[in-house]
N, CA, C and O atoms as a GROMACS GRO file, in nm:
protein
  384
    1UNK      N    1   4.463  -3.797  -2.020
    1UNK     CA    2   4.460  -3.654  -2.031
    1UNK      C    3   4.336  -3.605  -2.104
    1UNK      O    4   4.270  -3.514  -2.053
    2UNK      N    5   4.306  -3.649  -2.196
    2UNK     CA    6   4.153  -3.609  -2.263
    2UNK      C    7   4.044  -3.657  -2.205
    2UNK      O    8   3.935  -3.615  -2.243
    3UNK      N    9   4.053  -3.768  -2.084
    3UNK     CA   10   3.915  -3.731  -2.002
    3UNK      C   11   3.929  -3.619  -1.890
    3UNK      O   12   3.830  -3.563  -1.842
    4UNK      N   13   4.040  -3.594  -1.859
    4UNK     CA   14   4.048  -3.443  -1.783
    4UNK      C   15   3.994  -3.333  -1.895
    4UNK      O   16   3.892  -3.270  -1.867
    5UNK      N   17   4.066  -3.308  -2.027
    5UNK     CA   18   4.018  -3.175  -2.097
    5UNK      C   19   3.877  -3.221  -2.100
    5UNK      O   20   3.801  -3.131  -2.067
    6UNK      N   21   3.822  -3.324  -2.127
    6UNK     CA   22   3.673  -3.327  -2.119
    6UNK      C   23   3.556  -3.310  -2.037
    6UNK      O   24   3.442  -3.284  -2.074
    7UNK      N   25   3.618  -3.336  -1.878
    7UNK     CA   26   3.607  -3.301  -1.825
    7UNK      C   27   3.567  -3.138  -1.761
    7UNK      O   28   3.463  -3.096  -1.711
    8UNK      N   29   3.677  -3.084  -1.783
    8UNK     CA   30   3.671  -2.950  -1.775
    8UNK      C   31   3.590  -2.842  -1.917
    8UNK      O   32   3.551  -2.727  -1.898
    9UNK      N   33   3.586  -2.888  -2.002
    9UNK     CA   34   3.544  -2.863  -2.097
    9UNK      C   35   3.347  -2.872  -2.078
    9UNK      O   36   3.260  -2.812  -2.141
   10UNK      N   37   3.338  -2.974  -1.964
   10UNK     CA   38   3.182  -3.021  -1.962
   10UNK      C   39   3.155  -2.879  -1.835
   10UNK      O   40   3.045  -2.824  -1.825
   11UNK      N   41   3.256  -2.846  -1.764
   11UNK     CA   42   3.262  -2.778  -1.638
   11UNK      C   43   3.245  -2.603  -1.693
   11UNK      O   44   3.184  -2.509  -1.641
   12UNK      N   45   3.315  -2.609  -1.795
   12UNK     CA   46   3.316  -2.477  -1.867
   12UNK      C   47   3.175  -2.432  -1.905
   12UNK      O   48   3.121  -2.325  -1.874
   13UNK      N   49   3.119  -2.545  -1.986
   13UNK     CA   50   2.970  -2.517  -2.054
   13UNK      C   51   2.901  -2.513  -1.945
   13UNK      O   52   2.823  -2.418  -1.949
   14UNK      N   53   2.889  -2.601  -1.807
   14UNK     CA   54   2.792  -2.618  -1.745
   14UNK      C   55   2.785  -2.458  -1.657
   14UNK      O   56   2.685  -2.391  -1.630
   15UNK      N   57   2.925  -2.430  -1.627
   15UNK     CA   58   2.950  -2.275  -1.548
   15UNK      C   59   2.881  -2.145  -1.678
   15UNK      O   60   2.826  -2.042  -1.641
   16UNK      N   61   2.902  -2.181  -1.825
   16UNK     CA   62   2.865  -2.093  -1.855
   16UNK      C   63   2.677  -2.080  -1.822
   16UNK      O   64   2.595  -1.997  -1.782
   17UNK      N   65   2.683  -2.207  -1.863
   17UNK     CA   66   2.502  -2.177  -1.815
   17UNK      C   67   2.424  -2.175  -1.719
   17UNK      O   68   2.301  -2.174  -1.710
   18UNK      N   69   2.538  -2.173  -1.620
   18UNK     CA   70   2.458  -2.148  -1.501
   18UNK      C   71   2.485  -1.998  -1.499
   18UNK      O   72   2.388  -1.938  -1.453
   19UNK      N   73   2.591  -1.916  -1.536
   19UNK     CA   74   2.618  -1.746  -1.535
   19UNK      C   75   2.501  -1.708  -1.645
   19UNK      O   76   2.453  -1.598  -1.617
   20UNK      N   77   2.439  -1.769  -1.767
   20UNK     CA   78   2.338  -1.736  -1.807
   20UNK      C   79   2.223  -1.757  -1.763
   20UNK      O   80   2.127  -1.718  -1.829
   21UNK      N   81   2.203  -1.830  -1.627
   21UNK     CA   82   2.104  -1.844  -1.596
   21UNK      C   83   2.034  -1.775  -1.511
   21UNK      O   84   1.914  -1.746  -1.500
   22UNK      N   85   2.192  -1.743  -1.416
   22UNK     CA   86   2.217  -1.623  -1.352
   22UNK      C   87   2.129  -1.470  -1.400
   22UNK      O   88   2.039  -1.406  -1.346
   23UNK      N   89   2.223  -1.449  -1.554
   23UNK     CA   90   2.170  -1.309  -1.570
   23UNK      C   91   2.036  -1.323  -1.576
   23UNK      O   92   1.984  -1.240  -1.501
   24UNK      N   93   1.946  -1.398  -1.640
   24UNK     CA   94   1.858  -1.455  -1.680
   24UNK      C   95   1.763  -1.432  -1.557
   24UNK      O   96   1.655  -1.375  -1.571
   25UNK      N   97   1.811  -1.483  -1.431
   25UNK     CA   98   1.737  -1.403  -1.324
   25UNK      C   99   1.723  -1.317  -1.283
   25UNK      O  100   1.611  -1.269  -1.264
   26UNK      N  101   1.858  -1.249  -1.246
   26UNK     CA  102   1.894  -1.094  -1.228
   26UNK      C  103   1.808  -1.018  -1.320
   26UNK      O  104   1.784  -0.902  -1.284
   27UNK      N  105   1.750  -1.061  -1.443
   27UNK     CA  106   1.691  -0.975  -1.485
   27UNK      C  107   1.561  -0.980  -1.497
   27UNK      O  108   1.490  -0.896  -1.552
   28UNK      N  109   1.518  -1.110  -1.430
   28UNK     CA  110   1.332  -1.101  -1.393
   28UNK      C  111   1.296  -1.044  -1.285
   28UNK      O  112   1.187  -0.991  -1.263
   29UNK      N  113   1.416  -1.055  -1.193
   29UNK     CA  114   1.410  -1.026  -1.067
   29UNK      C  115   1.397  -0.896  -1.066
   29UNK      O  116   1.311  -0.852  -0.989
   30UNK      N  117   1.475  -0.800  -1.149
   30UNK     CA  118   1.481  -0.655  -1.153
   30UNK      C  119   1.287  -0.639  -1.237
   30UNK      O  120   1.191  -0.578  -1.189
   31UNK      N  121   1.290  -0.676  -1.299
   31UNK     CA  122   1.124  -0.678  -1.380
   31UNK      C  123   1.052  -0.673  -1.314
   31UNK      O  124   0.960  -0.592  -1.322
   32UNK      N  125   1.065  -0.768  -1.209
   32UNK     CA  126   0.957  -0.783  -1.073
   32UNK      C  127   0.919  -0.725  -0.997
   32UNK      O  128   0.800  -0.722  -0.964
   33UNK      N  129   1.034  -0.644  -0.934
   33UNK     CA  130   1.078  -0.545  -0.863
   33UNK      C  131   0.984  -0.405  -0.915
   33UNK      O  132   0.908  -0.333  -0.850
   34UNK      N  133   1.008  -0.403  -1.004
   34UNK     CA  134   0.988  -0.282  -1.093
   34UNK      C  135   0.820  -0.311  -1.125
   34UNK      O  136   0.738  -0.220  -1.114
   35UNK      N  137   0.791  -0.415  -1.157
   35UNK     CA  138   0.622  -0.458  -1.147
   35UNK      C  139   0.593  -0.413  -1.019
   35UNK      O  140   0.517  -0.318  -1.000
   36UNK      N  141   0.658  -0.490  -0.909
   36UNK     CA  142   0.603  -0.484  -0.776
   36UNK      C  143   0.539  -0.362  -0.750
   36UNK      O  144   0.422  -0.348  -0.715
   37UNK      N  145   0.670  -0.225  -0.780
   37UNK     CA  146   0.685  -0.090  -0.708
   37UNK      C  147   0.542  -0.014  -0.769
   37UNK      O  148   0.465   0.061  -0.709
   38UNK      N  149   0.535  -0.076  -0.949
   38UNK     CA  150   0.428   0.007  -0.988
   38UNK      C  151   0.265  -0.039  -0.933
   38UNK      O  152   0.170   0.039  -0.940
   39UNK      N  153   0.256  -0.175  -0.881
   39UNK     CA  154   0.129  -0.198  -0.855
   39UNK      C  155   0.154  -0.148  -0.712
   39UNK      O  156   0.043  -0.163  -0.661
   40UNK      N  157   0.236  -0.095  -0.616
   40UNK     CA  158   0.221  -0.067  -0.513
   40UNK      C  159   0.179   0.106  -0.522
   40UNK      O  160   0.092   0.159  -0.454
   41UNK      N  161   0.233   0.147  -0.584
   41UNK     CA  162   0.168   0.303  -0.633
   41UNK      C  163   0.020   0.277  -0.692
   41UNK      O  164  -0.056   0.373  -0.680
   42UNK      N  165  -0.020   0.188  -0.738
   42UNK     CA  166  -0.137   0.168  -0.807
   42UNK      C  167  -0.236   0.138  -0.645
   42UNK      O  168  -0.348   0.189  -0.643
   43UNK      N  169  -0.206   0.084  -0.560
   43UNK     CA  170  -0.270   0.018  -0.471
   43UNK      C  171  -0.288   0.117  -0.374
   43UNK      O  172  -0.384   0.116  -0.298
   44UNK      N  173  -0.186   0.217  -0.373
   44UNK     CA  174  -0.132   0.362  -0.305
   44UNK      C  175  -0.276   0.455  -0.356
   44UNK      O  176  -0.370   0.486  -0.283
   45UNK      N  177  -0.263   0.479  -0.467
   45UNK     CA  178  -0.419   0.568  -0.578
   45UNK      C  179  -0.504   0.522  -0.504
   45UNK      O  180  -0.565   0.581  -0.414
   46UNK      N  181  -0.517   0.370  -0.550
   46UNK     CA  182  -0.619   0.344  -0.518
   46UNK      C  183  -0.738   0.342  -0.392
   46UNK      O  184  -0.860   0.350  -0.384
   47UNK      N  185  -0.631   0.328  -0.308
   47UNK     CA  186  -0.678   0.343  -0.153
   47UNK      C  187  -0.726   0.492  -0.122
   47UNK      O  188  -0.825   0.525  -0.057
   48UNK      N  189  -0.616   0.585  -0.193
   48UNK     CA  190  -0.688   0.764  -0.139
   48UNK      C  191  -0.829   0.729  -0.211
   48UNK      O  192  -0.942   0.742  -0.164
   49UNK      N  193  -0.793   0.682  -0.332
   49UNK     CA  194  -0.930   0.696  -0.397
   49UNK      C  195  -1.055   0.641  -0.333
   49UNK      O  196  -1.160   0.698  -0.364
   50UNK      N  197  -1.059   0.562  -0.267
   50UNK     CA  198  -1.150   0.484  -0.212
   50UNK      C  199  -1.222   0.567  -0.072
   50UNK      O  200  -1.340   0.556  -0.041
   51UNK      N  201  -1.125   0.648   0.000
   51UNK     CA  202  -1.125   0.730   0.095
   51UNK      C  203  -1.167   0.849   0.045
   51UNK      O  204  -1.242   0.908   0.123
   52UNK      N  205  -1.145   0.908  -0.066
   52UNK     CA  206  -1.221   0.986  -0.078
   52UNK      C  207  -1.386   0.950  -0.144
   52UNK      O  208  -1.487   1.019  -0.164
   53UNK      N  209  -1.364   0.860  -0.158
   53UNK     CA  210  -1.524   0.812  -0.196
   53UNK      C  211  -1.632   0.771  -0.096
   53UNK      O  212  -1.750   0.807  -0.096
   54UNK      N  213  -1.565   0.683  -0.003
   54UNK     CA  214  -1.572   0.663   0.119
   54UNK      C  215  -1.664   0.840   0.211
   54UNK      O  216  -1.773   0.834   0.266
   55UNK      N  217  -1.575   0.974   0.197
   55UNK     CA  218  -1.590   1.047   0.226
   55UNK      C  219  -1.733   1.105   0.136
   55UNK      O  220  -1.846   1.125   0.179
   56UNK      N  221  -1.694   1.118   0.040
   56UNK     CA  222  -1.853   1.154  -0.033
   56UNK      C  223  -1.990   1.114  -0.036
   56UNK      O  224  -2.096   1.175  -0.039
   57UNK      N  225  -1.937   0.914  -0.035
   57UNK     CA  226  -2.042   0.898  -0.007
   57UNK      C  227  -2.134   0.878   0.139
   57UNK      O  228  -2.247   0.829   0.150
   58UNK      N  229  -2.048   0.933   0.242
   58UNK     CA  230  -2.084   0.950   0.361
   58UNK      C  231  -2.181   1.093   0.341
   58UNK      O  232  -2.302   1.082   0.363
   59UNK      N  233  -2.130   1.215   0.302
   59UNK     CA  234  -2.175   1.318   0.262
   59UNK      C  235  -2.314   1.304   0.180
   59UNK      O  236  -2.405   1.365   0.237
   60UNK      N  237  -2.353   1.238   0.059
   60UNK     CA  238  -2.467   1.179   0.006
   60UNK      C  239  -2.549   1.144   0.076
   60UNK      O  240  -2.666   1.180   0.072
   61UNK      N  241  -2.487   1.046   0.172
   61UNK     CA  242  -2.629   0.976   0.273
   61UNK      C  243  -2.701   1.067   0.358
   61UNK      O  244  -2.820   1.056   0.389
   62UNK      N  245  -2.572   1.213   0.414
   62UNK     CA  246  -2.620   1.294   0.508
   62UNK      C  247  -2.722   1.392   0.416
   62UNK      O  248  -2.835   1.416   0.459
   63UNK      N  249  -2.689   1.430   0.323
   63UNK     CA  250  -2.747   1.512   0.198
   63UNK      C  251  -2.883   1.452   0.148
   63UNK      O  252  -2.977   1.530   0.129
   64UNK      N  253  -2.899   1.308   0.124
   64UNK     CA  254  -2.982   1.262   0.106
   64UNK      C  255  -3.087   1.266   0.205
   64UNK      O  256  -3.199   1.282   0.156
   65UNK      N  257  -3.079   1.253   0.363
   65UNK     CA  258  -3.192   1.220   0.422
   65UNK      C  259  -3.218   1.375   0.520
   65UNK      O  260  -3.297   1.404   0.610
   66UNK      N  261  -3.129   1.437   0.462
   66UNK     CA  262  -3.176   1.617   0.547
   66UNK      C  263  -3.259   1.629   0.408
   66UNK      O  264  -3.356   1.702   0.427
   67UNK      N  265  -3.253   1.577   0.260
   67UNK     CA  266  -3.374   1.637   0.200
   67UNK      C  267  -3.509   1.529   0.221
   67UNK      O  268  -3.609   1.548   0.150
   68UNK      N  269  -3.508   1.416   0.321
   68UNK     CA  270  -3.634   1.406   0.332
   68UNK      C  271  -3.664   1.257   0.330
   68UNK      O  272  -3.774   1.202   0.339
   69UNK      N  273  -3.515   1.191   0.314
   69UNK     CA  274  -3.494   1.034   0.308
   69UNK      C  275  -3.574   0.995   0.439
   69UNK      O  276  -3.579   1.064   0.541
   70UNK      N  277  -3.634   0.875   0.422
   70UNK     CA  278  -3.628   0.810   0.590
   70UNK      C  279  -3.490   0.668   0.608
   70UNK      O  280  -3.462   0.590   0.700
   71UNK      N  281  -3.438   0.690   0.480
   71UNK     CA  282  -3.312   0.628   0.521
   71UNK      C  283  -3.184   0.669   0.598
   71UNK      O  284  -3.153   0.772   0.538
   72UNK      N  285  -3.131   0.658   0.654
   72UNK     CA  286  -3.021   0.732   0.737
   72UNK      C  287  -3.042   0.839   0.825
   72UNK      O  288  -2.952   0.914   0.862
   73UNK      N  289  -3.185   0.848   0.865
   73UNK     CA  290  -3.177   0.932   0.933
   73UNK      C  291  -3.144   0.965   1.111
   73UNK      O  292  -3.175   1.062   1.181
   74UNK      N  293  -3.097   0.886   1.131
   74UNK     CA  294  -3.078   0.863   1.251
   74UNK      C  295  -2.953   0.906   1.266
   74UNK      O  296  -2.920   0.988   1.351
   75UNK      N  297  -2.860   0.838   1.166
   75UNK     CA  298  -2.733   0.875   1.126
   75UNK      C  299  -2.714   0.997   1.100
   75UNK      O  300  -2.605   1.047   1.131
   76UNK      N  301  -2.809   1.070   1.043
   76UNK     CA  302  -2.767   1.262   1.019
   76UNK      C  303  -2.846   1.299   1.134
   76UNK      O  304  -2.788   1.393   1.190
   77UNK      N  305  -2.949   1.268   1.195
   77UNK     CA  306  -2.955   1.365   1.346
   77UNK      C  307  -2.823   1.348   1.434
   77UNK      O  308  -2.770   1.435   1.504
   78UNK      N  309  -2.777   1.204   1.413
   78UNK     CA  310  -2.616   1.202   1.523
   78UNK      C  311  -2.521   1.334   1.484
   78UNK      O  312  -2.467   1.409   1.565
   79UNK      N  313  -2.514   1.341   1.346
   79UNK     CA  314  -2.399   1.420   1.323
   79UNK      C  315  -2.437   1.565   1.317
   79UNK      O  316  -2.353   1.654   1.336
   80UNK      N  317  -2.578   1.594   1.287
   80UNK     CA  318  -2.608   1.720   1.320
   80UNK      C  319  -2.569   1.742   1.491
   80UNK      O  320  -2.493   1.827   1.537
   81UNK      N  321  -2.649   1.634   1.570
   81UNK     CA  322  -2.578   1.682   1.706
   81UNK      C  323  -2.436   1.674   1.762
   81UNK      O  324  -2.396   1.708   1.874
   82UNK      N  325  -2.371   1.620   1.662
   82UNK     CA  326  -2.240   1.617   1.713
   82UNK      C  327  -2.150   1.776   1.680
   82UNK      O  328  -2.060   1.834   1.741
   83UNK      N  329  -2.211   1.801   1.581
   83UNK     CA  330  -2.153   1.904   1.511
   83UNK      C  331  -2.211   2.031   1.602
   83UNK      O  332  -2.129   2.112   1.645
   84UNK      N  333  -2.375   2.049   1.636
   84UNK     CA  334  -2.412   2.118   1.720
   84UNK      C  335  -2.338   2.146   1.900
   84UNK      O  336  -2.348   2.229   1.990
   85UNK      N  337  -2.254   1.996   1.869
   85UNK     CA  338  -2.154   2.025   2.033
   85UNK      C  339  -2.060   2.100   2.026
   85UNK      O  340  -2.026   2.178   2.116
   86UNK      N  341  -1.980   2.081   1.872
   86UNK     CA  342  -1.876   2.088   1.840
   86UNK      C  343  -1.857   2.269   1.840
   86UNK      O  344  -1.754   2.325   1.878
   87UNK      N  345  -1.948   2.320   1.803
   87UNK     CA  346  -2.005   2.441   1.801
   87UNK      C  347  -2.008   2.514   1.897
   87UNK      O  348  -1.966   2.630   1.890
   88UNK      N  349  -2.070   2.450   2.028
   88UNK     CA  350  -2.093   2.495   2.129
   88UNK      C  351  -1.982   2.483   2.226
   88UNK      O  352  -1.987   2.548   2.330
   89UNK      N  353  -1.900   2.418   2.205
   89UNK     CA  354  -1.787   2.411   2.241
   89UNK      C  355  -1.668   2.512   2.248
   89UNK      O  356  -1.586   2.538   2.336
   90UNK      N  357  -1.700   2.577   2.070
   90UNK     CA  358  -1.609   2.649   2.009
   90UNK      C  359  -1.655   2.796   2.057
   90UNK      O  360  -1.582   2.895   2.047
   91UNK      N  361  -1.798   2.798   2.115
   91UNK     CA  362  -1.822   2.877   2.172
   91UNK      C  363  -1.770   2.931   2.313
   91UNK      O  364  -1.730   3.042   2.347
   92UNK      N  365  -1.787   2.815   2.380
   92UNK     CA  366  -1.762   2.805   2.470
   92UNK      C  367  -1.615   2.899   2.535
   92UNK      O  368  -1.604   2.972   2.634
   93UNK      N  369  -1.528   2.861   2.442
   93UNK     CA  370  -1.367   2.853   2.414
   93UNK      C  371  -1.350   3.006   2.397
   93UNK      O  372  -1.255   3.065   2.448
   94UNK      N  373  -1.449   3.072   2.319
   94UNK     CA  374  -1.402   3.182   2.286
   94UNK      C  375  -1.472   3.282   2.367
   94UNK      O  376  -1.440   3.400   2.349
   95UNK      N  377  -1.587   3.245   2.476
   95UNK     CA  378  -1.656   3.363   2.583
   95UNK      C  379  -1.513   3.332   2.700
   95UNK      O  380  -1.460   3.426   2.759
   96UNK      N  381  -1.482   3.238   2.711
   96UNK     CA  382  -1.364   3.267   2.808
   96UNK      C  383  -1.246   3.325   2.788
   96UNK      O  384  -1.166   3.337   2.882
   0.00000   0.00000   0.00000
């Protein structure tokens, strides 16, 4: 009979520490989670942010070589003529 209570007694401790091991995860797991969500908002910023930089510094290059760059300029005659269609278009739209 006392290698049964000992038995069960080894079964008791071993169940308790596996339910502590349990919480023990449950609660990194929730940590993680909660890490995860904030670097995904962080990664979220970060990306508009990049897009809007992205956007400016597209604007710079065009800004830069209408004052006289010979860098990019090929690139701002495109968009001057694209914009000059875009125009003529809108013209277009509104004599009819």
């Amino acid at each position: 009979m006392s290698e049964i209570a000992e038995i069960i007694d080894t079964l008791e401790n071993r169940i308790e520490k596996l339910f502590s091991k349990i919480a023990t995860l449950e609660q990194n797991t929730q940590s993680l989670k909660q890490e995860l969500k904030q670097s995904v908002t962080i990664i979220q910023k970060q990306s508009e942010e990049i897009e809007v930089f992205k956007t400016q510094y597209e604007s710079l290059k065009i800004a830069n070589s209408l004052l006289g760059s010979d860098d990019n300029k090929r690139d701002t005659k495109l968009k001057i003529n694209s914009l000059i269609r875009e125009i003529d278009y809108c013209i277009a739209q509104l004599s009819d």
